[in-house]
C-alpha positions as CSV (number, residue, x, y, z in Angstrom):
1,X,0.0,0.0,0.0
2,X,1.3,3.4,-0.8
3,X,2.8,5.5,1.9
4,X,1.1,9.0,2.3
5,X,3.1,10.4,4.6
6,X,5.0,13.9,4.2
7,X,3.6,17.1,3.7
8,X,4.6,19.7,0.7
9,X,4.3,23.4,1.4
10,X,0.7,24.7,-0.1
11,X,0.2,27.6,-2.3
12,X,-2.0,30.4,-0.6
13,X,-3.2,28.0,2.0
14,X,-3.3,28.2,6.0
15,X,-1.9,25.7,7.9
16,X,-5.0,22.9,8.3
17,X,-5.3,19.5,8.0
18,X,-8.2,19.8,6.0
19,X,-11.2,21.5,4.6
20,X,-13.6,22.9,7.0
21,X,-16.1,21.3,5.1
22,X,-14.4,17.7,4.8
23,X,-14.2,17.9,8.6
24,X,-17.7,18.7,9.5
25,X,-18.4,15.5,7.3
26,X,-16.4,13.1,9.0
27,X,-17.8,14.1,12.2
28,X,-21.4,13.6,11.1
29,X,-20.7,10.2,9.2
30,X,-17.6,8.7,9.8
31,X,-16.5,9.4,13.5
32,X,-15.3,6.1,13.8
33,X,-12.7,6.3,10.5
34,X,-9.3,7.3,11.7
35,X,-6.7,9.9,9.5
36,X,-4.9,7.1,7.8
37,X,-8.4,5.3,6.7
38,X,-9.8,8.4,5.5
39,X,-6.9,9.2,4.2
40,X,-6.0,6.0,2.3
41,X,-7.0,6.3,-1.8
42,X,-8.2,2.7,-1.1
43,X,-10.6,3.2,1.7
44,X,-12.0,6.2,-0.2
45,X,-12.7,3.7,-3.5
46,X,-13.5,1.0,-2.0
47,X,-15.9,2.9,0.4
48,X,-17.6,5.1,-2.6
49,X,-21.5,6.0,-2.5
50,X,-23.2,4.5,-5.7
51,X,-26.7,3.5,-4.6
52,X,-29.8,5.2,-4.2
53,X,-30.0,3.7,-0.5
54,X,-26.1,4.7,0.4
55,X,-26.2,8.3,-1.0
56,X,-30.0,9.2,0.4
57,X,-28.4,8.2,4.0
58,X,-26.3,11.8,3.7
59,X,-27.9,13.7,0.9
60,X,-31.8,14.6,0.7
61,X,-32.8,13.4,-2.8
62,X,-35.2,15.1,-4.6
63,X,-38.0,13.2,-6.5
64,X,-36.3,13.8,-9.7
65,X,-33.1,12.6,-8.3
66,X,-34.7,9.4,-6.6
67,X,-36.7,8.6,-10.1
68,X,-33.4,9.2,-12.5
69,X,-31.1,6.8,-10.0
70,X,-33.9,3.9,-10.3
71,X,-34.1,4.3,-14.1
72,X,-30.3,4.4,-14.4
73,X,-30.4,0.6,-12.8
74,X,-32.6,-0.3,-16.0
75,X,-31.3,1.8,-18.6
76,X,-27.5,1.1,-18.6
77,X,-26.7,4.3,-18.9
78,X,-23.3,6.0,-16.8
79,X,-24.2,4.7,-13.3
80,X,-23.6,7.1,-10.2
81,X,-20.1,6.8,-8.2
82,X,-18.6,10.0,-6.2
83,X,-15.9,8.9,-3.2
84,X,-16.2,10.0,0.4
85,X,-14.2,13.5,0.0
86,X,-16.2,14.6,-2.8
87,X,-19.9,13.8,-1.4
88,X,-18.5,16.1,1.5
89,X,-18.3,19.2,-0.8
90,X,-22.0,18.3,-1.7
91,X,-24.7,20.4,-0.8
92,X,-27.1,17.8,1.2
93,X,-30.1,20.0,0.4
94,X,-29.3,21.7,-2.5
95,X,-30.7,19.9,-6.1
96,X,-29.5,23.2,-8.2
97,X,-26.1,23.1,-6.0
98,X,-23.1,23.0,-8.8
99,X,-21.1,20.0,-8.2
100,X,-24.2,18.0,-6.8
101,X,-25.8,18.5,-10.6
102,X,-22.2,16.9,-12.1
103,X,-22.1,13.8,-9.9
104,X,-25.9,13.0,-9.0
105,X,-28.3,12.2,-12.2
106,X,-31.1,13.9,-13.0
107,X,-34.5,12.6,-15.3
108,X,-33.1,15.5,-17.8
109,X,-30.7,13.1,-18.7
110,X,-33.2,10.6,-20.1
111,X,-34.6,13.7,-22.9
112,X,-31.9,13.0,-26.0
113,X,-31.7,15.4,-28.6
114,X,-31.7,13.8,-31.9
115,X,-27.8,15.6,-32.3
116,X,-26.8,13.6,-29.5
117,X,-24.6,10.2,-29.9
118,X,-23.0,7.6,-27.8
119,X,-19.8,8.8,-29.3
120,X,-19.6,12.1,-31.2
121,X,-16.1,12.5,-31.5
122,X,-16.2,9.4,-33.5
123,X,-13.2,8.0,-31.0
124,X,-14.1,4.5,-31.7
125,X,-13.7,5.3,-35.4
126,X,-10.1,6.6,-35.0
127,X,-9.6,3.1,-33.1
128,X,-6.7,1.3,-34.8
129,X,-6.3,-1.0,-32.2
130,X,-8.1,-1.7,-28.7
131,X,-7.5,1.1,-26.4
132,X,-5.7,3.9,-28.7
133,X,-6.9,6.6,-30.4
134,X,-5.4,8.3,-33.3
135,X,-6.6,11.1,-34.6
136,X,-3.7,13.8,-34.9
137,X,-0.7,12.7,-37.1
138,X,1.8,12.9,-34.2
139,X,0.2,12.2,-31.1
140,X,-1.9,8.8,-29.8
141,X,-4.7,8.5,-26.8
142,X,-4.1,5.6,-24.9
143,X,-7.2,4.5,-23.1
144,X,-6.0,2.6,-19.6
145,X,-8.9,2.2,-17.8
146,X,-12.4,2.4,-18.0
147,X,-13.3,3.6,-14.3
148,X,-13.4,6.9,-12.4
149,X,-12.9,7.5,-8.8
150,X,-16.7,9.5,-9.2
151,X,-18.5,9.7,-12.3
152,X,-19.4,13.3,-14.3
153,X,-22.4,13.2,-15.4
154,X,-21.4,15.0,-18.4
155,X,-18.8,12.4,-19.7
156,X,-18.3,12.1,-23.0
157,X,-16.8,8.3,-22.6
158,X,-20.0,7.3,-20.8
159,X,-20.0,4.8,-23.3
160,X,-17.1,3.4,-22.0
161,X,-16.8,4.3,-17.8
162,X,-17.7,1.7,-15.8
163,X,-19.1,-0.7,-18.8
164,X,-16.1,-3.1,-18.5
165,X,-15.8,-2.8,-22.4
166,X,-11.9,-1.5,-20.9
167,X,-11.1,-3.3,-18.3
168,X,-9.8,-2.0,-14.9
169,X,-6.5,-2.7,-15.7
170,X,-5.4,-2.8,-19.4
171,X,-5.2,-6.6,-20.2
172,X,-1.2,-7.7,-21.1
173,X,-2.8,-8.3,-24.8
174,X,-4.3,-4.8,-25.0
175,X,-1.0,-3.4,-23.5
176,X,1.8,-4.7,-25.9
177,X,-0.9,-4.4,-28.9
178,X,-1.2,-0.7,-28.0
179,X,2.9,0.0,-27.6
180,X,3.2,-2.1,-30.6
181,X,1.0,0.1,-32.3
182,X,3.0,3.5,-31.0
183,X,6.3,1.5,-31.5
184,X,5.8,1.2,-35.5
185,X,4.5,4.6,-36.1
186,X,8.0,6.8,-35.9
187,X,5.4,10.3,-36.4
188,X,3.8,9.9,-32.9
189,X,5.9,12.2,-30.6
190,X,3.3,12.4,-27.9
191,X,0.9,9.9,-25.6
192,X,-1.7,11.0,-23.8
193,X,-3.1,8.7,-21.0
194,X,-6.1,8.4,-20.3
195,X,-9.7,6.4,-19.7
196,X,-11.4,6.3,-17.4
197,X,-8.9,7.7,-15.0
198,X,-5.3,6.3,-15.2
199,X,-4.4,7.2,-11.8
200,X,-7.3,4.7,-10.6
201,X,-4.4,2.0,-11.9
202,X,-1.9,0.5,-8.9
203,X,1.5,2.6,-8.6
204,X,3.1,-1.2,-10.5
205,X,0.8,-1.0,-13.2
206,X,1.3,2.6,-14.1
207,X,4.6,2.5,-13.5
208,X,5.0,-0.4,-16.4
209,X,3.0,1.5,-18.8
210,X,5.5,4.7,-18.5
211,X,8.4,2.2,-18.8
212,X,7.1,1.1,-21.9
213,X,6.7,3.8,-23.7
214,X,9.4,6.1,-22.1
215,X,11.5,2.4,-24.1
216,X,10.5,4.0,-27.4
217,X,12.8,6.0,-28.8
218,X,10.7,8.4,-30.6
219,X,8.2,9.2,-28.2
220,X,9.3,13.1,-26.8
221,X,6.0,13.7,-24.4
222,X,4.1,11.4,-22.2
223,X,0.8,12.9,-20.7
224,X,-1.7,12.3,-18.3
225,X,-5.4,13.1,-18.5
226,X,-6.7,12.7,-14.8
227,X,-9.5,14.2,-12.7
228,X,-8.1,12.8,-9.2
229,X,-6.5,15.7,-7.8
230,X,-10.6,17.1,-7.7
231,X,-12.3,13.8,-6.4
232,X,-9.6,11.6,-5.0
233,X,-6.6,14.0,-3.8
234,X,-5.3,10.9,-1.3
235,X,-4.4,9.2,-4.7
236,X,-1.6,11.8,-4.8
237,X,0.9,10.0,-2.6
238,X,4.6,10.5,-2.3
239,X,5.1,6.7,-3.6
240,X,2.6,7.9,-6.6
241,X,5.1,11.0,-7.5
242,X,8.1,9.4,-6.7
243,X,7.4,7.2,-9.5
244,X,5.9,9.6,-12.3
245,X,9.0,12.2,-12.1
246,X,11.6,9.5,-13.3
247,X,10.2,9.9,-17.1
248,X,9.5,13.2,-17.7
249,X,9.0,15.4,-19.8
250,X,5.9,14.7,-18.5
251,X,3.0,17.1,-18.2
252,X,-0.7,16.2,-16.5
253,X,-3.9,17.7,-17.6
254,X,-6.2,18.1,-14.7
255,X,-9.9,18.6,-15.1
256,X,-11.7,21.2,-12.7
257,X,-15.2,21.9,-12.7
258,X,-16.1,24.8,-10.1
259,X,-14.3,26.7,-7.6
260,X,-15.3,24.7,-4.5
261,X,-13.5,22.0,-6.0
262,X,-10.4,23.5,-4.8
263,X,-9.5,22.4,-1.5
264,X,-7.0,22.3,1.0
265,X,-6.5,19.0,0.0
266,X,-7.1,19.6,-3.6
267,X,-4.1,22.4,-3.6
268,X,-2.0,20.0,-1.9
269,X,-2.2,17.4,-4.1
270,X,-1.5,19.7,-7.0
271,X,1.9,20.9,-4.8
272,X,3.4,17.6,-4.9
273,X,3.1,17.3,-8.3
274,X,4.4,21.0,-9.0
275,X,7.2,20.4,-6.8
276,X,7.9,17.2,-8.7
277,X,8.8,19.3,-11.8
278,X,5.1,18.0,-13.7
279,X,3.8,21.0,-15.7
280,X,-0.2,21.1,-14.4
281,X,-2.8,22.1,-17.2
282,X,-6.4,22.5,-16.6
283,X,-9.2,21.2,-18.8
284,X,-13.0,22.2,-17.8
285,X,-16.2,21.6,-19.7
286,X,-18.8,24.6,-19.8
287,X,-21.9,23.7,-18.2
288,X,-25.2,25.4,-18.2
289,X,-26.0,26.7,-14.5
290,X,-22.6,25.2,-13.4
291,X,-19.5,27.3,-14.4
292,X,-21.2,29.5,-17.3
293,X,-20.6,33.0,-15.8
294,X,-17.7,35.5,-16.3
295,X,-17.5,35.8,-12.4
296,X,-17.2,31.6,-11.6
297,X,-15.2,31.1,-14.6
298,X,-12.4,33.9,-13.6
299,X,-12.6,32.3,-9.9
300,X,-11.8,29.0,-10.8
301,X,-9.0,29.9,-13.2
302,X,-7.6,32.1,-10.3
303,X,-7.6,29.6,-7.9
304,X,-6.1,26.9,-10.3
305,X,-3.2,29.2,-10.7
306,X,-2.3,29.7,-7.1
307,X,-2.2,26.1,-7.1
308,X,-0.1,26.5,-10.0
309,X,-2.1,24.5,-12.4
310,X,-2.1,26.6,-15.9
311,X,-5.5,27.0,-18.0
312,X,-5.5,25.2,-21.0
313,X,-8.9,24.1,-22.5
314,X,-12.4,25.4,-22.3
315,X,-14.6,22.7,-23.7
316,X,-17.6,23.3,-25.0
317,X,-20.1,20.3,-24.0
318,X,-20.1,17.1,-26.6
319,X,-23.2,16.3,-27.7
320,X,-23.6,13.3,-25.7
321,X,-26.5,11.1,-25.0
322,X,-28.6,12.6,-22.3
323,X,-26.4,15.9,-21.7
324,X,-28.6,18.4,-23.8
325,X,-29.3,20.4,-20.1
326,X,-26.0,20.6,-19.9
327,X,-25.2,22.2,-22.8
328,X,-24.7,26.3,-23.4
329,X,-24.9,28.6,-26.6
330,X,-21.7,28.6,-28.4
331,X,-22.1,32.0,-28.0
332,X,-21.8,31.7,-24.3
333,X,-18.4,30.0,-24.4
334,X,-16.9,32.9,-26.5
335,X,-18.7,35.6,-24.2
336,X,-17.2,34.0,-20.9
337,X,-13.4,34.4,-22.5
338,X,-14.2,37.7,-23.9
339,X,-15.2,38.7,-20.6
340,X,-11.6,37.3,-19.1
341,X,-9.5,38.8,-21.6
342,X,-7.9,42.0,-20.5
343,X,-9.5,42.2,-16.9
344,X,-7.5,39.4,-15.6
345,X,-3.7,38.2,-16.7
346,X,-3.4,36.1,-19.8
347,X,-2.1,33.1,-17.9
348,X,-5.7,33.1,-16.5
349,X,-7.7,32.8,-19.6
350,X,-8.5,29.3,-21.0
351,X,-8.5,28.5,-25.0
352,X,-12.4,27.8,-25.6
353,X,-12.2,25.1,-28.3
354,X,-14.9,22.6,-29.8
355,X,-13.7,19.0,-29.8
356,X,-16.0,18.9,-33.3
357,X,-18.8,15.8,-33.6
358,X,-17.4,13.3,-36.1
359,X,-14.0,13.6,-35.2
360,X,-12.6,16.5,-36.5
361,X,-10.8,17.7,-33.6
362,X,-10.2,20.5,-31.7
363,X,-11.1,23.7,-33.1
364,X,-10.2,26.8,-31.3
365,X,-13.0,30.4,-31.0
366,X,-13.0,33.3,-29.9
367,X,-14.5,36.7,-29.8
368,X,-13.5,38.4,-33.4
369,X,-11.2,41.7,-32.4
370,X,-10.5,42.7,-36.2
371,X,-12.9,45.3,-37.3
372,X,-11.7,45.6,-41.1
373,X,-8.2,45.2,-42.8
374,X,-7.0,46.7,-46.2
375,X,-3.9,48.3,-47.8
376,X,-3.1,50.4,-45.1
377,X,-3.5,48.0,-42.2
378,X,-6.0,46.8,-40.1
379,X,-8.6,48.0,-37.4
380,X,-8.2,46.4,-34.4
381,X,-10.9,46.1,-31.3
382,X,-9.5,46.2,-27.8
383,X,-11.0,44.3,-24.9
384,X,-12.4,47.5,-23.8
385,X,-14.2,47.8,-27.2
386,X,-11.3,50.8,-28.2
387,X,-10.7,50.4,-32.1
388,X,-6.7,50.7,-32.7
389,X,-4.7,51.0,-35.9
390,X,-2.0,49.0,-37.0
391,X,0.1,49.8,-40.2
């Protein structure tokens, strides 16, 4: 079992053992659980609220929240998992409460929109071989895992999570076809890791996948897609970074929701891998009645950076089954970075891209700040709305 002792130095933090909010949980439901338990990345999976029964016993589920959870038993569809530590940032009585709407369902996901698929980006398409994705010329996704320490209920692999279509743990046959696979294609530079959640893999496991590929002689990048330092911070153990600084370059891109998703424990998670020498980028999706304001957006993006984890990407929402409540205006997306752009440092602001349906990648918007160009140069808008010449 992985050690978790040893404490980094926090960013913008006071001294605490935890959130004030994580504490007043434990002493209402888990009095009896010492540090180490609570503490232990094990305990907190193996202990994680996925029934209707288990969840009502600390949260006070609305009608529509009951009905959806006993549909989702029939239906298939992404089933509900959140750990310990994140059902203690939950609002108990509070449906319309942000990060309760991401991890509870709700019957609004049973209303498809006849634009929505089980896999818009066409992922399964760009399938060469179980378990990779390749879609850009140079880089690969390698799919790991197919489980999440709690599930978003915005997931565009819903397809996928929990469905045992990947397994756990990538099967030896799906590991050495997938470095095969990287191993004969001398253009990929870059591997990105991902699921599921990677870091829901054992520290041996992981550790054999990065040993692989960090054998290839051509691979330049390794990176991690991973939403633990959010829902699972324990998972971040000394043992854990220990092992993922010995092949760098490697970079991690941590999704983040909503503000209150950064914690005390959150920030220190986040530290250790800093301190390791990991380059931290965030990725969030833009959610109707969630994060889809000027004000929560700026927030989280300023407290992602004093726990030195760089914006990167500002989703738009993929058209997946049963996320159409989720979804904004395009417009909104480009509004929200407008809105950023000039009143709070660059470093701050996001890139808002559309992964495009049908798998046409990543495709980058924003506000238009060229008012006309000819001959003599072009008229420029300022984020104050200020038109500027240059010649």
């Amino acid at each position: 079992m992985d050690s978790s002792e040893g404490q980094s130095a926090l960013v913008a933090e006071p001294p605490s053992k935890e959130s004030s909010k994580v504490t007043a949980f434990r002493y209402c439901y888990f009095q009896g659980i010492k540090d180490n338990q609570w503490n232990d990345w094990r305990w907190q999976l193996r202990n994680k609220f996925t029934t209707i029964g288990s969840i009502s016993s600390i949260i006070q589920l609305s009608d529509d929240e009951i009905l959806a959870m006993e549909d989702l038993s029939t239906s298939g569809r992404l089933a509900a998992n959140i750990t310990p530590y994140y059902l203690s940032l939950i609002s108990p009585d509070d449906a319309r409460q942000p990060l309760r709407r991401t991890v509870i369902p709700s019957l609004e996901e049973f209303r498809n929109c006849k634009d929505e698929y089980e896999d818009p980006l066409h992922e399964d398409n760009d399938s060469p071989v179980p378990g990779i994705v390749h879609r850009y010329d140079d880089r690969v996704l390698m799919l790991v895992s197919g489980h999440c320490a709690s599930n978003c209920r915005y997931c565009t692999r819903s397809r996928l999570v929990g469905a045992h279509k990947i397994n756990h743990i990538a099967t030896e046959q799906q590991l050495i076809a997938a470095i095969n696979y990287i191993s004969g294609n001398c253009k990929i530079r870059d591997v990105l890791i991902s699921g599921g959640d990677p870091l829901l893999l054992d520290n041996n496991a992981l550790k054999r996948i990065l040993e692989k590929l960090r054998a290839i002689e051509h691979i330049e990048i390794i990176r991690i897609g991973t939403k633990v330092p959010a829902v699972l911070p324990q998972r971040i153990t000394p043992n854990l970074v220990d092992i993922l600084k010995k092949f760098h370059p490697l970079f991690m891109s941590l999704h983040f929701t909503h503000p209150d998703e950064c914690t005390f424990e959150c920030a220190k998670a986040c530290s250790r891998l800093a301190d390791a020498g990991i380059p931290l980028g965030s990725q969030t999706v833009l959610l109707s009645g969630i994060n889809d304001s000027v004000k929560i957006m700026t927030s989280l993006m300023h407290k992602l950076l004093m726990m030195r984890v760089r914006p990167y990407y500002l989703y738009q929402c993929d058209p997946v089954f049963g996320t159409t409540h989720f979804r904004t205006p395009i417009e909104k997306g480009i509004e929200i970075i407008a809105g950023m752009r000039g009143f709070t440092s660059g470093y701050a602001v996001p890139t808002f891209v559309i992964d495009a349906p049908g798998g046409g990648g990543k495709i980058p918007l924003q506000q238009n700040y060229v008012v006309s160009s000819d001959r003599c140069g072009v008229e420029l808008k300022n984020f104050r709305g200020g038109i500027y010449h240059y010649p």
